[in-house]
PAGU-693540 format. One record per atom (N, C-alpha, C): residue in three letters; x, y, z. Coordinates in steps of 0.05 Angstrom, whole numbers, plus 5000, padded with zeros to 4 digits. Each point is the difference from the previous one (the first is absolute). Layout:
ALAXYZ;...
end
This chain:
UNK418346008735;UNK499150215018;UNK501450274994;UNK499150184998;UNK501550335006;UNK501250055010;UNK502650095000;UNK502050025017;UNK499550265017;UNK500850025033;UNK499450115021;UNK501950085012;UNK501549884994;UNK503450025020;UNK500550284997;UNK499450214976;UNK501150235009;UNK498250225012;UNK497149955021;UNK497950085008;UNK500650005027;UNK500150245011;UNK500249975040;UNK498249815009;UNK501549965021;UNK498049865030;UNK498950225006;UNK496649935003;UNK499050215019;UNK498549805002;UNK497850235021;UNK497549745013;UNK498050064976;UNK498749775000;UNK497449984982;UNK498049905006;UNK496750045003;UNK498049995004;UNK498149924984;UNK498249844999;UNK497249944988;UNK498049955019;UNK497450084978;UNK497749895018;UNK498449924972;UNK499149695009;UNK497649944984;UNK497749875007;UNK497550094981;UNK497949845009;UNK499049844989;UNK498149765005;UNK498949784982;UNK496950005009;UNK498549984989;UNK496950045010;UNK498649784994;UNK499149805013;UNK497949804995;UNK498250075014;UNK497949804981;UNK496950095001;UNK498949744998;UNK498349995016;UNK498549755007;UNK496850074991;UNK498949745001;UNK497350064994;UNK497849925017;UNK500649935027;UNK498249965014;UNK500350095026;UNK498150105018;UNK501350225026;UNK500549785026;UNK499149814993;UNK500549645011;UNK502450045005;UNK502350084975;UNK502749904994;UNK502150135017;UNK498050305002;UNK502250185023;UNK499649905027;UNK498149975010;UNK498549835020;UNK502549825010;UNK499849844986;UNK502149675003;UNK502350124999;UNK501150174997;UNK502850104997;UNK500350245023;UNK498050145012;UNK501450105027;UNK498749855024;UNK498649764997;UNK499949805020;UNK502349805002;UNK501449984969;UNK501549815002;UNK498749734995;UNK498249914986;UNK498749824997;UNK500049814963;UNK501550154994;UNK501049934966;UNK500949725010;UNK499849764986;UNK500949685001;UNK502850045007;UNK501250064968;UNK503450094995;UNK501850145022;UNK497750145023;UNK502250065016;UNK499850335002;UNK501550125023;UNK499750324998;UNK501450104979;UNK497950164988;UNK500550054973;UNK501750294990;UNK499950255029;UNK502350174996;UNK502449925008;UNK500249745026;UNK502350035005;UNK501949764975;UNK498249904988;UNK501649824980;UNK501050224968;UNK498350155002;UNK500350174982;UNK502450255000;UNK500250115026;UNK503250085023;UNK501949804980;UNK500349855021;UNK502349754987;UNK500950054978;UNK497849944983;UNK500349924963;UNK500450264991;UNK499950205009;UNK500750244992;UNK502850055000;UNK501049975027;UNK502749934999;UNK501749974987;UNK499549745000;UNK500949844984;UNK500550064964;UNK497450114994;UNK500050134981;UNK502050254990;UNK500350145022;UNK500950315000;UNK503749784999;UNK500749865015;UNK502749865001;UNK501149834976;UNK497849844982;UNK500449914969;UNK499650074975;UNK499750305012;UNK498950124968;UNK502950054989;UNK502749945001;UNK501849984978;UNK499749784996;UNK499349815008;UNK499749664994;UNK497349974974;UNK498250165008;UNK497550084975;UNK500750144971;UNK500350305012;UNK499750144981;UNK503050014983;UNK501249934976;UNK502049984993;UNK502750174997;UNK498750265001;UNK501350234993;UNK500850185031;UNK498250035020;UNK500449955029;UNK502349905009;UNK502450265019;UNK502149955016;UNK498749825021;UNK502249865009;UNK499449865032;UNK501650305018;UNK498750035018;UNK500250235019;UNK498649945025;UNK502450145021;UNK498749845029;UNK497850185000;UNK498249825021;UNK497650175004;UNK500450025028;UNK499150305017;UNK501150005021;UNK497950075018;UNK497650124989;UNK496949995006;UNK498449974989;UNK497549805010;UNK498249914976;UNK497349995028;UNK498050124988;UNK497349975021;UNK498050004980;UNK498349855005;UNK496649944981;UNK498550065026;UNK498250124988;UNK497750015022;UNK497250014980;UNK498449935016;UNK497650034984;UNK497150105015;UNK499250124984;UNK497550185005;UNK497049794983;UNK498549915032;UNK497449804984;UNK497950114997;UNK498950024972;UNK498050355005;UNK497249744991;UNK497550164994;UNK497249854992;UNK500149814987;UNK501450024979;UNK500249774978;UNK502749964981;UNK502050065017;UNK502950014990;UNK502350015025;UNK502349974998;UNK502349915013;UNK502150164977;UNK500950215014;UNK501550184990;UNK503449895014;UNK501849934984;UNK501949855011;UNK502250304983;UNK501950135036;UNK501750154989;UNK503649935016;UNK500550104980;UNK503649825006;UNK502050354995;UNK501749975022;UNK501450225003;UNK503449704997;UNK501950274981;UNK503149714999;UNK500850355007;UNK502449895007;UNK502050205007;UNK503649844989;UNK502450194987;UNK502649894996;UNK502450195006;UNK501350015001;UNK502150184997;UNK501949794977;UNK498450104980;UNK502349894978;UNK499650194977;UNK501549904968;UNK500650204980;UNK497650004983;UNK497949755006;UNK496850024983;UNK498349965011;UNK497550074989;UNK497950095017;UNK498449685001;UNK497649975025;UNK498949775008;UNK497750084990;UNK498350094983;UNK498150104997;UNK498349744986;UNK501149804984;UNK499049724985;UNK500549835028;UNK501649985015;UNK500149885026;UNK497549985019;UNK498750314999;UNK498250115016;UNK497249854990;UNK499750034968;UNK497049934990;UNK501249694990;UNK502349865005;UNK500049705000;UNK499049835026;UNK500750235026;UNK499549805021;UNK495350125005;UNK500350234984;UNK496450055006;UNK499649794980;UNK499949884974;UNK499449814986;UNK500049735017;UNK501949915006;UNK500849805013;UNK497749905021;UNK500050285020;UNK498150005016;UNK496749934987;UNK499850214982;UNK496749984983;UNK500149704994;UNK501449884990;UNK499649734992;UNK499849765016;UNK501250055028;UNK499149865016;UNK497550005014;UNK499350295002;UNK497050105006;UNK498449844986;UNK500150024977;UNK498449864975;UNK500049645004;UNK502549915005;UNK500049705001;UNK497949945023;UNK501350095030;UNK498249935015;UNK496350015007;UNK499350224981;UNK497750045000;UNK499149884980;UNK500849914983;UNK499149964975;UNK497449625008;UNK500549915015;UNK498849765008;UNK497650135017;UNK498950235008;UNK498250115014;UNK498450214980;UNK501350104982;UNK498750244982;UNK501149984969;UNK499349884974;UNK500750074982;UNK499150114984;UNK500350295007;UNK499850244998;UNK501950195001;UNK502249835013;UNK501850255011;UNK502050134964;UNK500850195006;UNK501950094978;UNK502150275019;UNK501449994983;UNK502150165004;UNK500550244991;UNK499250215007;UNK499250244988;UNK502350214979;UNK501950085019;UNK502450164989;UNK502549965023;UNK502049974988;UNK503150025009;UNK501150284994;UNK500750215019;UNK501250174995;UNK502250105020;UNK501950214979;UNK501450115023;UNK499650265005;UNK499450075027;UNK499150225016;UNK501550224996;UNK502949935011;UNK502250205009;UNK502949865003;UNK501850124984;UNK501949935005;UNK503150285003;UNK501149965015;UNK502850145005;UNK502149965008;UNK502150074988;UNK503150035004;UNK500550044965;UNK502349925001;UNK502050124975;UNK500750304997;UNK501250024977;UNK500650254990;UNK497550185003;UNK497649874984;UNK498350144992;UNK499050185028;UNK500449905016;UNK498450045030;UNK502050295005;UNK502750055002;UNK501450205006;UNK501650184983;UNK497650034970;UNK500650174979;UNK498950335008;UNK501650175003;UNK498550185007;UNK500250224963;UNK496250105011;UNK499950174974;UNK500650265008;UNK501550194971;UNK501150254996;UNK498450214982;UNK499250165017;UNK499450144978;UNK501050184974;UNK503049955004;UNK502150034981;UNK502149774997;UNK501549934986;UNK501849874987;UNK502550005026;UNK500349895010;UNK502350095022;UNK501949984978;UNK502450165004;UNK502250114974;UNK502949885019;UNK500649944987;UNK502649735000;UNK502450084972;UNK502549925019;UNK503050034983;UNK501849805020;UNK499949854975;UNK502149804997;UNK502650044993;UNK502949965016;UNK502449964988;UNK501749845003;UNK501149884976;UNK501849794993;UNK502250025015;UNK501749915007;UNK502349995015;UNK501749805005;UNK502650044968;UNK501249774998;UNK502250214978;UNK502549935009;UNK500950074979;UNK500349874971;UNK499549754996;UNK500549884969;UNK496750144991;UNK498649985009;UNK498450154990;UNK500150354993;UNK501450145011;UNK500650264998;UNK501750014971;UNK501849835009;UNK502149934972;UNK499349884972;UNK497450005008;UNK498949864962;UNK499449815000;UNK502849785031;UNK500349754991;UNK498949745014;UNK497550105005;UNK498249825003;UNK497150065007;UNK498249894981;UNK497150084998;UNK499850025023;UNK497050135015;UNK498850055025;UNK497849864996;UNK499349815019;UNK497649764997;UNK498350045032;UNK502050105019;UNK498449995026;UNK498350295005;UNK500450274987;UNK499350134998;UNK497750114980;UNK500249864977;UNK497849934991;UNK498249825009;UNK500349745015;UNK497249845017;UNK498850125016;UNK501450215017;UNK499650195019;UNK496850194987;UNK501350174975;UNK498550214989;UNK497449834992;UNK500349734984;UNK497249814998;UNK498850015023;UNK501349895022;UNK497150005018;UNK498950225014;UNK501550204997;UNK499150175013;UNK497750174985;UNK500649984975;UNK496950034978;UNK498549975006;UNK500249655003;UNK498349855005;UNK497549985023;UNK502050225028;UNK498749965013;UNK498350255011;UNK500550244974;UNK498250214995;UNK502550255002;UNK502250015011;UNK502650135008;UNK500950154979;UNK500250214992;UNK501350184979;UNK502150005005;UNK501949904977;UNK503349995000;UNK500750324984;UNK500150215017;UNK500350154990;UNK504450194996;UNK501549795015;UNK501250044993;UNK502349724995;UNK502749934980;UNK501149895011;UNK503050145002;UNK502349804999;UNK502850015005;UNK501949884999;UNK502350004989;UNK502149685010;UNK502250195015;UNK501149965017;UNK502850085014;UNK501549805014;UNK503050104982;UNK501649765018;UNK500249915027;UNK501949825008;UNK498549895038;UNK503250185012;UNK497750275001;UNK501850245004;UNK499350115031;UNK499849945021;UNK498550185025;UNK499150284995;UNK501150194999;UNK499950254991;UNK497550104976;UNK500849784976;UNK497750014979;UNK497149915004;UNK500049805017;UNK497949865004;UNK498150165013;UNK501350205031;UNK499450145016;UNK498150184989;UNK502650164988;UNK499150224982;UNK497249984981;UNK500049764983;UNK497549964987;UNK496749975020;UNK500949895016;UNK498149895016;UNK498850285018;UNK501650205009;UNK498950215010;UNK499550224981;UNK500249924976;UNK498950224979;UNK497350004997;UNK500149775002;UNK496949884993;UNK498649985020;UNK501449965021;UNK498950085028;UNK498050284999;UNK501550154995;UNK499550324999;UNK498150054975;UNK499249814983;UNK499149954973;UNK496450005017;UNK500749855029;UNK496649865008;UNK499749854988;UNK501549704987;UNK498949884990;UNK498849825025;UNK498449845000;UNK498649785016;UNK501549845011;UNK501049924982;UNK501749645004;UNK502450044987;UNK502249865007;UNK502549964986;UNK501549765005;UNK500549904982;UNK501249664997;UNK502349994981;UNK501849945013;UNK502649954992;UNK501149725003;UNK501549884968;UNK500549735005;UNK503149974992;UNK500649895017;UNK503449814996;UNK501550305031;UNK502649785002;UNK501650105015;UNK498649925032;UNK498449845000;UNK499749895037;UNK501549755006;UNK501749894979;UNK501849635017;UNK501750245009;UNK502249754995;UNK502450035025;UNK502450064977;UNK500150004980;UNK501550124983;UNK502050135006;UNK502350184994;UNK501350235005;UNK499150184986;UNK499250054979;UNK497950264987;UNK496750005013;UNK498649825010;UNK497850045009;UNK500150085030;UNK498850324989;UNK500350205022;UNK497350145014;UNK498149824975;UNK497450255007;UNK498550005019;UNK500349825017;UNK498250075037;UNK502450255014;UNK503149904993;UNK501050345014;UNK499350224982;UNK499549914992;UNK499150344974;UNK497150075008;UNK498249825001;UNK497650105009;UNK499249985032;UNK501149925020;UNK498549865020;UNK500250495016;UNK503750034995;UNK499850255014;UNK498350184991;UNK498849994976;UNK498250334996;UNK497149864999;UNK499349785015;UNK497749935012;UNK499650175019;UNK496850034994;UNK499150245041;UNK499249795011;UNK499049784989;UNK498449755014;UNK500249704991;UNK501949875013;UNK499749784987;UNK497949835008;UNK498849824979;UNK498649885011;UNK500349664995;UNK501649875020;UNK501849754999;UNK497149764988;UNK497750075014;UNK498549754997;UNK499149954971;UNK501150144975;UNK498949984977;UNK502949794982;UNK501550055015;UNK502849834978;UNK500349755019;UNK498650045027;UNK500149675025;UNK497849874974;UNK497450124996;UNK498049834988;UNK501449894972;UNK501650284993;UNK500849694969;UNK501749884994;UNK502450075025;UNK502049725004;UNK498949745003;UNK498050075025;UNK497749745015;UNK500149794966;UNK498750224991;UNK497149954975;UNK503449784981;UNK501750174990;UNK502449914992;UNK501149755005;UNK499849965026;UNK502249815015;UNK498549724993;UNK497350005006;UNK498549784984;UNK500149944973;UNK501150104985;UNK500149924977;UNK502850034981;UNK502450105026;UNK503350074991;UNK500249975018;UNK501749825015;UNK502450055015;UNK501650255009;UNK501250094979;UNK501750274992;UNK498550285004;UNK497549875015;UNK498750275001;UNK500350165022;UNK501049865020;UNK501550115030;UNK501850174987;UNK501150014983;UNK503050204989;UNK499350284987;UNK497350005001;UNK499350254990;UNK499050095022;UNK501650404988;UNK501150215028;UNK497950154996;UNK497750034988;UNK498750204990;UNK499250105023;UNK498950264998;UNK499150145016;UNK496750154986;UNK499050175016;UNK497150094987;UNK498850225024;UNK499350184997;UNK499450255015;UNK499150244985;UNK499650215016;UNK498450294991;UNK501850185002;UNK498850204976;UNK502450214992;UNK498350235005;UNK498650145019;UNK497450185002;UNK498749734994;UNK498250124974;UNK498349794997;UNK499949874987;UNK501549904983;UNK501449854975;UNK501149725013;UNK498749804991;UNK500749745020;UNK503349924975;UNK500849835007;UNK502949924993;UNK500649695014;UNK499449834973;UNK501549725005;UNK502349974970;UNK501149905020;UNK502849804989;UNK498849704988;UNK500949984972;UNK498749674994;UNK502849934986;UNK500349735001;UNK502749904994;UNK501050004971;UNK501649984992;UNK500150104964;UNK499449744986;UNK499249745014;UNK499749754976;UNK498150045003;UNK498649994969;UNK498150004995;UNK497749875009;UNK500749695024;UNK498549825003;UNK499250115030;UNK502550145012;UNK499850105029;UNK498450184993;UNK499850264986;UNK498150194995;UNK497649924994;UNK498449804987;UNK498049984999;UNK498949885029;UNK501649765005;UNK499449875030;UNK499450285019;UNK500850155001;UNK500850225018;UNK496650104992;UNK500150194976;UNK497149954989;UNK498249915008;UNK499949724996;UNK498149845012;UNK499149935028;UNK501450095022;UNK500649995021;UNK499250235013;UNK499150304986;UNK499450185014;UNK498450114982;UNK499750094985;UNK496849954982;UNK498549984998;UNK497450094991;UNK498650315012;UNK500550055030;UNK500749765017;UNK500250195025;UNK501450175017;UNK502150084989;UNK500950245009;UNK499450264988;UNK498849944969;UNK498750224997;UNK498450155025;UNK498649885022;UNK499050095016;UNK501450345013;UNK502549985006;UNK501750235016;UNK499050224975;UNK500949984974;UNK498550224983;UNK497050135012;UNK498549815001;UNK497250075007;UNK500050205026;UNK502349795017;UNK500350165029;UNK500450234995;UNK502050164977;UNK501350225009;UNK497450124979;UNK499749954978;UNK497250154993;UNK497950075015;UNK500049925020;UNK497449955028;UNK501250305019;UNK502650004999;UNK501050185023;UNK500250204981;UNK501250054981;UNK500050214977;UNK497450165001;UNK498249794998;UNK496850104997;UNK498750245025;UNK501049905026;UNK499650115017;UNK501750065019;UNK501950164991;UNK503150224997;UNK500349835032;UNK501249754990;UNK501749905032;UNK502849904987;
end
């Protein structure tokens, strides 16, 4: 299976439908009298849907098991067809969307069994999925420019020559990646003063975003939440709560990071931790969506607030 572990919890949504088609107007007849041999034939088809929507990691091979935390079929009995539709709902890290058109299958096929001794004729028309939401994709917001981003390193063996920079480069990858112009970078020792200094240059630069890695443990040189938290105008605590959260599930050690993250005017400013594994986690954990506050202040920019 694909690994998921580094994908948020959010909620996730499907809807699918399955359409059978019968061939005799007899057949709809016996099915909203309730008169089929086999028994009531939506409410057995409910059930099996279920059920369906609850074993599709047991089916399909490649399919997480993931709780399901809402699941409804309902069905619409029209002239000569039984339109069977299934809404799943999760708050987990992948989407239910094969969940959604396993339990409408499930359902069509029981439709099909039970009628099939009264009409053989019936067939099974199409399985599809309607609609589905959550993930990333759901809270990507589009730019009509490149939001412009500067990254700085912040470590002294790195300032000193004497040791490559690996977390500040994963940093500048995804932010490529995720359409973000790295238009500037930096390394400075875990200096208060220097770090400051850099950070409100660029402040005054207007760049968009600014991400700085190393100097948030508990160290005696890791200084950079006092270096940055005072020439914040705004902090904004709920973005470093979300990727400790996001952290702590998957490190222990992630409670120990001091980072901080806030607005400089309009220049947002997070702290990401200098290992390379914390920085991407960190990454991964807020990603496209905090891009959002960009959009915000482009929205107020737009219309001088």
């Amino acid at each position: 299976m694909i690994d998921i572990t580094h994908k948020p919890t959010t909620l996730r949504e499907a809807t699918a439908e399955a359409t059978v088609v019968v061939s005799l107007a007899e057949t709809i007849a016996a099915v909203k009298e309730k008169r089929v041999p086999k028994g009531d034939v939506l409410e057995a088809a409910r059930v099996a849907g279920l059920f369906g929507i609850k074993r599709t990691a047991d089916m399909i091979p490649d399919c997480h098991p993931l709780p399901i935390e809402h699941a409804e079929l309902t069905f619409e009995v029209q002239a000569m067809s039984i339109l069977v539709k299934v809404k799943v709902r999760t708050i987990y890290r992948t989407g239910v969307e094969v969940e959604a058109m396993h339990g409408a299958s499930v359902a069509a096929l029981t439709i099909y069994d039970m009628l099939k001794p009264i009409d053989k004729g019936i067939s099974i028309e199409r399985i599809r999925l309607v609609e589905k939401k959550g993930g990333k994709s759901d809270w990507k917001d589009a730019f009509d420019k490149a939001p412009r981003a500067a990254v700085l390193i912040i470590s002294d063996s790195v300032a000193a020559g004497k040791k490559e920079d690996k977390a500040g480069a994963a940093i500048v990858e995804r932010l490529k990646k995720l359409g973000v112009e790295v238009a500037a970078q930096a390394v400075v020792e875990d200096e208060p003063d220097r770090i400051a200094m850099q950070v409100k240059v660029w402040a005054l630069e207007k760049f968009d975003l600014i991400l700085t890695t190393g100097g948030t443990g508990l160290s005696p040189r890791d200084r950079t939440p006092e270096a940055i938290a005072p020439i914040l105008d705004r902090e904004v605590p709920g973005i470093m709560e979300a990727a400790r959260s996001y952290g702590q599930e998957r490190m222990p050690w992630a409670m120990m990071s001091r980072g901080v993250a806030g607005m400089i005017n309009r220049t947002l400013v997070i702290t990401l931790p200098g290992s390379t594994r914390g920085a991407q986690e960190t990454m991964d954990a807020l990603f496209p969506f905090v891009l959002h506050v960009i959009k915000v202040q482009e929205h107020a920019f737009r219309h001088g607030l």
